[in-house]
N, C-alpha and C positions, 0 to 999 in steps of 0.2 A: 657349340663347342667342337673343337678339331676333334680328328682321330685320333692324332697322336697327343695331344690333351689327355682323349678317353684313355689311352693305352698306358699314358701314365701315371692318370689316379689309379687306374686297374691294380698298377702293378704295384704301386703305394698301399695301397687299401690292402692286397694281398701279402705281401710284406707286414705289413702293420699284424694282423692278423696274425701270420705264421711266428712274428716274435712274440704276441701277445700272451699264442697258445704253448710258445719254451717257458715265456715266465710263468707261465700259470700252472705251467708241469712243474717247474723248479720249486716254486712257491708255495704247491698246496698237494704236491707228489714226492717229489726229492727229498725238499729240506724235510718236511714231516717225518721222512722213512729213516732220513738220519739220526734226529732226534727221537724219533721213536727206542731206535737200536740204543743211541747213547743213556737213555733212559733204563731202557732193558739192562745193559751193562751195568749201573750204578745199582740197581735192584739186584743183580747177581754178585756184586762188590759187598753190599750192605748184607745179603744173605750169607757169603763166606764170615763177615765179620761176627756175626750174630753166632753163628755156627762155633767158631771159636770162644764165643763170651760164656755158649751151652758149655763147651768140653772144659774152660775151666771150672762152671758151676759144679760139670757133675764131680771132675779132681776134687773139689770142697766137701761135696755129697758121699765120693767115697772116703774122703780121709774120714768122714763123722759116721760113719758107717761100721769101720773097723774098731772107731773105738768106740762105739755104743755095742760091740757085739765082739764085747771082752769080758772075761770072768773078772779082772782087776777093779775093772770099774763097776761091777756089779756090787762087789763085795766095798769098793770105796765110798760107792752110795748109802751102805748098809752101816760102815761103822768107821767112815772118814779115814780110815788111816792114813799115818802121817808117811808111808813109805811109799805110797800112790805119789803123794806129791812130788817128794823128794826124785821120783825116779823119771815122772812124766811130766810136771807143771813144772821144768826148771827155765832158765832166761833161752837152752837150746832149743826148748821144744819148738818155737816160734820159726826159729830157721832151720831146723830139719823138714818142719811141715808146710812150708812156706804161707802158713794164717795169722792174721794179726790178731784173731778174735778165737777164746775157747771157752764155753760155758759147760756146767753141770747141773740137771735141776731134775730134784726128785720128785716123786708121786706125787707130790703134796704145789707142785710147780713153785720149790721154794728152792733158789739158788744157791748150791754147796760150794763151787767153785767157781770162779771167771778171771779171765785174764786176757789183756787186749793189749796190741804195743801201736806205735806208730809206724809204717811200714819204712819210713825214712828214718829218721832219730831213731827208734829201735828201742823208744823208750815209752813206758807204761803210761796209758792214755784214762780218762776216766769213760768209765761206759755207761752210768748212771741212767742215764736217758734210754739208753739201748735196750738196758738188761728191763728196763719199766716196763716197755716195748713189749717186749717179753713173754714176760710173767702177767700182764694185763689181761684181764676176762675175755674180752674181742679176741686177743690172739690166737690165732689156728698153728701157730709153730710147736706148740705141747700137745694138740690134740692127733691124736693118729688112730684111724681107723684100723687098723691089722697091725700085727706084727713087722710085715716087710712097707708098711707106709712111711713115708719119709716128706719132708718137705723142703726144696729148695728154689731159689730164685736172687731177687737182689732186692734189699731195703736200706733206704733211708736211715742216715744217722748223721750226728751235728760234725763228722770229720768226714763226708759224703754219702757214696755210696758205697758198698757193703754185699759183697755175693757171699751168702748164708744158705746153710743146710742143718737141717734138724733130722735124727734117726734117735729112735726108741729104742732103754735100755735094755738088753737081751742078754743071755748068756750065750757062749762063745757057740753052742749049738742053736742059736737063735731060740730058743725057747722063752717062753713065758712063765709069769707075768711081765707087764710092762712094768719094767722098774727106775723110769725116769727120762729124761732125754739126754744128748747130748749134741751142742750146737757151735759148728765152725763156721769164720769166716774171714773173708779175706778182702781188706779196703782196694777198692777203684782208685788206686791212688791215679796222678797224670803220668807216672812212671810206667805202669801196670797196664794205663789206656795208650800208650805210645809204642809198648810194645806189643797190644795188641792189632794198632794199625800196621806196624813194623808186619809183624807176621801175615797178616793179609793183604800187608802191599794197599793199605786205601786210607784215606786220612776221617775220620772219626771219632767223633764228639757223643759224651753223654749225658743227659742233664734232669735234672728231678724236675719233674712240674709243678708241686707244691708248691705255691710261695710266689717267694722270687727268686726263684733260683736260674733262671732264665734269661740268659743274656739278653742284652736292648736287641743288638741287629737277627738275635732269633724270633723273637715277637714280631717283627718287623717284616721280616721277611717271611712270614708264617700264619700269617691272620686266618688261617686256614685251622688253626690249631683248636679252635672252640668245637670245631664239630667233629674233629678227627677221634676215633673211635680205634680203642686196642687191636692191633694185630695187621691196621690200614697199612697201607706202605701209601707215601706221600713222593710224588718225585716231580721237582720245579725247580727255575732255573731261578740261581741265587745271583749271578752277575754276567757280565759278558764272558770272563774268564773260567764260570766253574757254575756245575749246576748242583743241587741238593737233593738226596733222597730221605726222609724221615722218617722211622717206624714207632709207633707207640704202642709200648708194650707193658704190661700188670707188674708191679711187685711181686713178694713172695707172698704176700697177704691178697691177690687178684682184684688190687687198686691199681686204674690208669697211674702211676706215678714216673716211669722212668720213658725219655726220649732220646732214641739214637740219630744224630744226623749225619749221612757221612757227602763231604764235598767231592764232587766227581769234576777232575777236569773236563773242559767241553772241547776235546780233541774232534773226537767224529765230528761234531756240528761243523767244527770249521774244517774241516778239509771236506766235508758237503756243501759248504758253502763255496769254498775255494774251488773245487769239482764245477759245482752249478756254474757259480762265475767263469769260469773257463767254458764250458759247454753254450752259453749265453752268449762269450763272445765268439767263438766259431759260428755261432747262428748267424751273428749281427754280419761277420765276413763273408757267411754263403748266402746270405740274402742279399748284402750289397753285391756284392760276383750275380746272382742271377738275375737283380734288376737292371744291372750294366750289359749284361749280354741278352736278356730279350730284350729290354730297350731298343738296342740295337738291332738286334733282325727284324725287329717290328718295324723300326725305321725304314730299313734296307728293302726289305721285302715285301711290307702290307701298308705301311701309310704313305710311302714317299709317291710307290704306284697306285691309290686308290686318289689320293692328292692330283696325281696329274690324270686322272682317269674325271676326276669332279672340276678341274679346270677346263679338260675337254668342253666337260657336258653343260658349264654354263659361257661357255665362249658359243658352242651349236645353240643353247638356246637365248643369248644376245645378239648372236650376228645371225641368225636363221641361216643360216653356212649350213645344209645339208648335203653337201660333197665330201665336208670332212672325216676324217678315219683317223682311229687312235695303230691300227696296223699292228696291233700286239702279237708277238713270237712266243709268249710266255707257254706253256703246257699245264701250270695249276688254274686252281679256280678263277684267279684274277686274270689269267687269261683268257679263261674263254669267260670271263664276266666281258671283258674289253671287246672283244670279237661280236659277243651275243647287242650288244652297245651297237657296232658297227651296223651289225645286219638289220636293228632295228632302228636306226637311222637312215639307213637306206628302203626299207618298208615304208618307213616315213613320207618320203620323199616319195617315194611310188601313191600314196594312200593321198598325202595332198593334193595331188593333178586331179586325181577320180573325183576329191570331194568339191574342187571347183566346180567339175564338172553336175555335181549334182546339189550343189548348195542352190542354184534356182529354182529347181522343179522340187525340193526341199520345202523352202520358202514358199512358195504356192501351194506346195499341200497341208505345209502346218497352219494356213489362213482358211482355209476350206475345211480342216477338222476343227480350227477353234468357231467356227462359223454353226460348223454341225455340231457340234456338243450344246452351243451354249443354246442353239434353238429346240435343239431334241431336248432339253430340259424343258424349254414355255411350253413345247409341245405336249410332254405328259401333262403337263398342268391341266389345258383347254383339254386333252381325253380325259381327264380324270373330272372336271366340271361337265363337257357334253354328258358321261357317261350316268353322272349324277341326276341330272335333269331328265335322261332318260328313265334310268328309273323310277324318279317320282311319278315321269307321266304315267309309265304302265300300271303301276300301281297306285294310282291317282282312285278318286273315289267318286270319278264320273258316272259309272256304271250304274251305282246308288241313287244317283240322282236323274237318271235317265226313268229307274225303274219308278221314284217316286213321281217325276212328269207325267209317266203312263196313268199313277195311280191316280192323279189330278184330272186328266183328261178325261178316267173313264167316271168319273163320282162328281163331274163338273154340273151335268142335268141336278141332279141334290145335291149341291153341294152344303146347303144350310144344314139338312138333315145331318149327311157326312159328319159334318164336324160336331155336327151337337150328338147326334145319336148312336155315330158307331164311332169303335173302341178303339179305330186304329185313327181316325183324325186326330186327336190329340198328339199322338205316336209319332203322327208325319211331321205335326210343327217342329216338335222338338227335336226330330231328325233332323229337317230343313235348317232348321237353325244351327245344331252342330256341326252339319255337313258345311256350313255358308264359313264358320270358323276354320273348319281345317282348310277348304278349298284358299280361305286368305292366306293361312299361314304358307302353303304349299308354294302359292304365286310370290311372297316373301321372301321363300326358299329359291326359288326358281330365279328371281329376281336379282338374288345375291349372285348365283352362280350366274347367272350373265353377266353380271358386272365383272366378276374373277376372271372370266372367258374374254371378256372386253381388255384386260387391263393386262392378261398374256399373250394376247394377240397383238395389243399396243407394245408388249414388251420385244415380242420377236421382229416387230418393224424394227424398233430402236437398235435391235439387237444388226440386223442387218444393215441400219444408215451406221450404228458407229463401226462396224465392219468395213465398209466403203470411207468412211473420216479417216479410219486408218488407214488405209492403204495411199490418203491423201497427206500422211503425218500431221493431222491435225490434234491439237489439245482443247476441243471446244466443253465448255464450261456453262451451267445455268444456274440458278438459287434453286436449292433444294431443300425441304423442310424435314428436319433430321428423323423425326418423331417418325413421318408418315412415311420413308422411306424405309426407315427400319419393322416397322406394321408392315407395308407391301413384301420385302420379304420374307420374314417369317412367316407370309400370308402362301406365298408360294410351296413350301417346305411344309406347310399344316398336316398335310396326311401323314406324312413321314414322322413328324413329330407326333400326332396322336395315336399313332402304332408303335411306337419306342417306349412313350408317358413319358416323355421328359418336360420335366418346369423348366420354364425359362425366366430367366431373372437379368432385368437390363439397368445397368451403372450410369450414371454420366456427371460430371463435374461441373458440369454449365449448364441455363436451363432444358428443357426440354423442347420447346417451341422456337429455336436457333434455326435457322436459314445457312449450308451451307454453300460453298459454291467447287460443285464438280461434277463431272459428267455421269448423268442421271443413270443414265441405261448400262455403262461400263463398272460404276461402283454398285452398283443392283445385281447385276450378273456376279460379281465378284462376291459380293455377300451372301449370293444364293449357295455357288460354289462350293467358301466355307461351312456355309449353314448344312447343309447338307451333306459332306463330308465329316463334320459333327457327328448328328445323326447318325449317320450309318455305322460311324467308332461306336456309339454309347448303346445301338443297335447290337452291336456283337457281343455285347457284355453283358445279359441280362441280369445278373444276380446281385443285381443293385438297383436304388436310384438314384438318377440321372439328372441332371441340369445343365443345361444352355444359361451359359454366363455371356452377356456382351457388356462389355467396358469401353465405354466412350471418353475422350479424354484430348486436351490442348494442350501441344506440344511447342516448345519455340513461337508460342504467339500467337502464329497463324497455321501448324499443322494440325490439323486430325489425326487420329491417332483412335482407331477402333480394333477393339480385342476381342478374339472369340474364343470363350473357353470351356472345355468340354470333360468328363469323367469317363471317357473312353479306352478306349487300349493302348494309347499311346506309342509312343514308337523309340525304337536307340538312337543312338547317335548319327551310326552308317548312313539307319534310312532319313533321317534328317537331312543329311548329307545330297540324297538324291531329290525328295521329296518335289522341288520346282523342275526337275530333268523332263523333257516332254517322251511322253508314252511309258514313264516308271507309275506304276500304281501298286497297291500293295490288298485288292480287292480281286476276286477272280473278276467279277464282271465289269473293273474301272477302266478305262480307257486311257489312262494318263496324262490326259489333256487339261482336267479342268486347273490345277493348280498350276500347271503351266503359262493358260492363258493371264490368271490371274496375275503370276509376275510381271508376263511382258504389258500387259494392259497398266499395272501401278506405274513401273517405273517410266512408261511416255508419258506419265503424267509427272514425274521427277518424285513420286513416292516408292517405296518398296514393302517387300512384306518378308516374316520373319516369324519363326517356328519353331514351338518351345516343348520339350515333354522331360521329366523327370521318370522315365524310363517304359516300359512296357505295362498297361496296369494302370497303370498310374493319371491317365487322361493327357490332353495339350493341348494348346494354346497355339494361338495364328495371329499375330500381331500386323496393322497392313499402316501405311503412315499416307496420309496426301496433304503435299505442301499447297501455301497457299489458299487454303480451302476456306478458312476463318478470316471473313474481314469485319466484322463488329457483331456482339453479343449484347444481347437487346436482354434489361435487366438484372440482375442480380448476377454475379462474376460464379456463384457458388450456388447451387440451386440444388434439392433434392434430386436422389435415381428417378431414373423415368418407370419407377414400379409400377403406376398407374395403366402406361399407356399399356404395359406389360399383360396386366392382368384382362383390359379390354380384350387386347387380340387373342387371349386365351378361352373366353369364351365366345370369341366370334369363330374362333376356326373348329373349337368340340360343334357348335351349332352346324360348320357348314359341312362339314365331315362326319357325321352323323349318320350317312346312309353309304358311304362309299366302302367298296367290300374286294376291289381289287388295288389295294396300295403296290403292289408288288411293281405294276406297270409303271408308277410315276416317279418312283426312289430311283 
């Protein structure tokens, strides 16, 4: 992908971003804050109103007040007189005191007087229901605990509702006893509730719950109302135009019965919204404004010159043109990126002539150290086999049987007696005879390790004629028996593997007695290489065990395809990266050679190899391929692992390693 590609998702993605984070402030900070406020306001609207609905209560509280704490009405209670009536229950009283409702009920809560009009018509309404209400046992409006107790609030009656106040009969010095009640009230008419919106300036509705007395679209818009609890204030939004705040609040009797709802326009909201939307699009204009003009210096100043700067550098490395110069004037970083460019194209060009100069005597020392690696390896082999054999000699158990010769020699005059009559004839046989077993075993021993000696010494011939093949480009080839080639080396790596304790465990897909065909001595040394570079990974790890996995396997027909796989330390990627580089090793005492030689030995033979770890820790794998190598598979296509041959060379090599005590020299 270009630069200016990248520069441009950049500055998209950044963009995108920066208006994500306007909407998400507008969204979930702004609008909120406004709706919050316009909420607050309708809670402060609904409290003015409320406030108002109180001071008319208490106007009803005190008109019932003055006249429960009159000598008139005291003494009217007592003996009805008809001059009480005449002067105070006339068709005026009703609008001088502006109440539609006036009751009188004595000690006994047995009603002497009542009178109620209609606040409209102005004409006498039945209270029947009302006065029931009343004078009903339940009722707390006749019950007053002190003198100065009084009760008011708003109730329920079949012409609405009803703001009512009760005060106990007194004499004009409030004195006692209580000599009855006296109860005002005054209907909610739509008159009465429209100029109580009027005077608070807020539109306001009020509505009994009982029943159904409860408009459809307030149910509706209120599903909230089952759980709403006296004194809650409730505030949601009833349409796009107008939002709602609800208070429920007790009768005079402290039953949930009466709901105030008042409609609050949803001014703030939208001019928060209209606010946002404007702020939203000034964003969309300064972000289009500042993707237009970096865009643009980025063009001008960093992709157009990093573009001709990357043209340069694949035109010098197309035409190997090492004269050429970019000759930048620039003083920022892209200039002297351009310059630092220059200088090290012309280093370049300097470092090429020198390495002409030394890519032969190169080439002739990297034949001469793959030469000496791969023989300094057969070589610890045969010292670590001589060093074997020596030890057994000296401690061999000649000396034993030297002493027992003597003991033959000097008891040979009686020898009949010897063995019949003294204590140690018997002694000597069965010496003789144990001595006769181990001296076998030992020449056994001895036996093996000449053979190992023979077959490292045959290796470092081989090792030195395909040294010489090579240097003739030859790809010479023999039939090799897979089994026994893979036994020889593991046979060479034995001590190293029985001082690690790794099990080894060998795969193969085809039988195990398969004949391949490739150069004996090059794919031996190559195995050994890995094999041993295994080792020494699963060496450094001790707080496990360990296993040597080999995976044999045909590829495309006729390739081989062997895996070497190990629970070692594995390695990153980098050192991946280097790992065939000659003289990189990753051991203090590695040379860097071996895996080196091993690539360039696969690929003259038109195979490669290939190197796997799934990190540090973790172990890896060496994958190496040789074409050609498979021309016919004798028997069955699918054949078991070669566990067998596996577990032979596992106790051939504890047997032949068994007395070696300097491994250090041979790893």
């Amino acid at each position: 992908m270009s630069i200016r590609r990248q520069m441009a998702l950049l500055l998209i993605a950044l963009s995108t971003v920066f208006v994500m984070t306007t909407w998400m402030m507008q969204a979930f900070v702004t609008a909120p804050a406004f709706e919050d406020l316009e909420q607050q306001t309708g809670i402060r609207n609904l409290g003015r109103y409320l406030d108002a609905l109180k001071s008319d209560i208490n106007s009803v509280d005190t008109l019932a007040s003055d006249y429960a704490a009159w000598d008139d009405t005291c003494i009217f209670v007592k003996d009805r007189n008809e001059a009480f009536r005449e002067s105070n229950l006339t068709e005026s009283f009703h609008e001088t005191t502006n109440n539609d409702f006036f009751c009188i009920v004595d000690p006994a809560k047995k009603i002497i007087e009542t009178s109620c009009i209609d606040p409209e018509t102005r004409k006498p309404i039945d209270t029947s229901e009302l006065l029931q209400t009343i004078v009903e046992s339940g009722s707390s409006l006749l019950d007053f605990k002190s003198l100065d107790d009084s009760h008011q609030g708003l109730i329920d009656t079949s012409r609405g509702l009803m703001m009512i106040a009760s005060r106990p009969i007194l004499t004009s010095k409030r004195e006692g006893p209580i000599r009855g009640a006296v109860l005002m009230g005054r209907l909610l008419s739509p008159e009465r509730i429209l100029n109580l919106a009027q005077r608070t300036r807020s539109d306001v509705e009020i509505f009994c719950v009982e029943g159904d007395c409860l408009p459809e679209d307030v149910l509706k818009s209120l599903p909230e109302l089952k759980t709403l609890r006296p004194g809650d204030v409730l505030s949601k939004t009833h349409d796009d135009e107008t939002s709602q705040v609800v208070f429920l609040m007790n009768d005079v009797f402290g039953n949930p019965q009466i709901l105030v709802r008042l409609l609050n326009p949803r001014t703030i909201s939208q001019q928060g919204r209209k606010a946002a939307n404007a702020a939203m699009t000034c964003s969309l204009i300064g972000v289009l404004s500042m993707i237009l003009g970096t865009g643009l210096a980025l063009r001008l100043r960093v992709v157009e010159p990093l573009q001709k700067m990357a043209a340069h550098a694949s035109r010098v490395g197309d035409t190997n043109d090492l004269e050429a110069r970019l000759n930048s004037s620039r003083e920022d970083e892209i200039g002297v990126l351009a310059r630092s460019f220059d200088r090290m194209v012309e280093q370049l060009a300097d470092s090429r002539e020198k390495l002409q100069n030394a890519a032969h005597r190169a080439g002739m020392a990297e034949i001469a150290s793959e030469v000496l690696h791969n023989i300094g390896n057969a070589v610890n082999t045969a010292n670590c086999c001589a060093e074997l054999v020596e030890d057994r000699l000296n401690s061999s158990r000649l000396s034993g049987l030297e002493m027992a010769t003597l003991m033959l020699t000097e008891q040979a005059p009686r020898a009949a007696q010897f063995f019949s009559q003294d204590a140690r004839g018997p002694k000597l046989i069965l010496y003789l005879t144990s001595l006769n077993d181990n001296l076998q075993r030992e020449r056994c021993e001895n036996l093996e390790e000449v053979h190992r000696l023979r077959a490292t010494i045959n290796h470092i011939r081989d090792t030195i004629a395909s040294q010489q093949s090579h240097a003739r480009q030859s790809d010479f080839r023999q039939r090799v028996n897979l089994s026994e080639l893979l036994q020889e080396t593991l046979l060479v790596n034995a001590p190293l593997r029985q001082k690690t304790g790794v099990q080894v465990e060998i795969s193969s897909s085809f039988p195990p007695d398969v004949d391949v065909f490739v150069n004996r001595s090059r794919i031996s040394q190559v195995l050994v290489n890995l094999q041993k570079n295994a080792l020494l990974s699963m060496q450094s790890v001790p707080d496990r065990e360990h296993v040597l996995t080999i995976a044999v396997d045909v590829i495309n027909s006729d390739t081989l395809e062997i895996e070497i796989r190990d629970t070692g330390i594995g390695f990153t990627s980098e050192v991946r990266d280097r790992l065939f580089s000659q003289g990189f090793t990753t051991r203090k005492s590695g040379s860097g050679l071996g895996l080196h030689y091993c690539i360039n030995v696969l690929r003259e033979m038109g195979g490669d190899i290939s190197a796997f770890s799934d990190g540090p820790g973790l172990g890896a794998s060496f994958r190496i391929t040789v074409p050609r190598a498979i021309r016919e598979l004798r028997g069955s296509s699918v054949a078991a692992p070669l566990q067998t041959a596996s577990v032979a060379f596992d106790m051939n090599a504890e047997s032949a390693d068994e007395s070696c005590r300097k491994e250090e020299q041979y790893v």
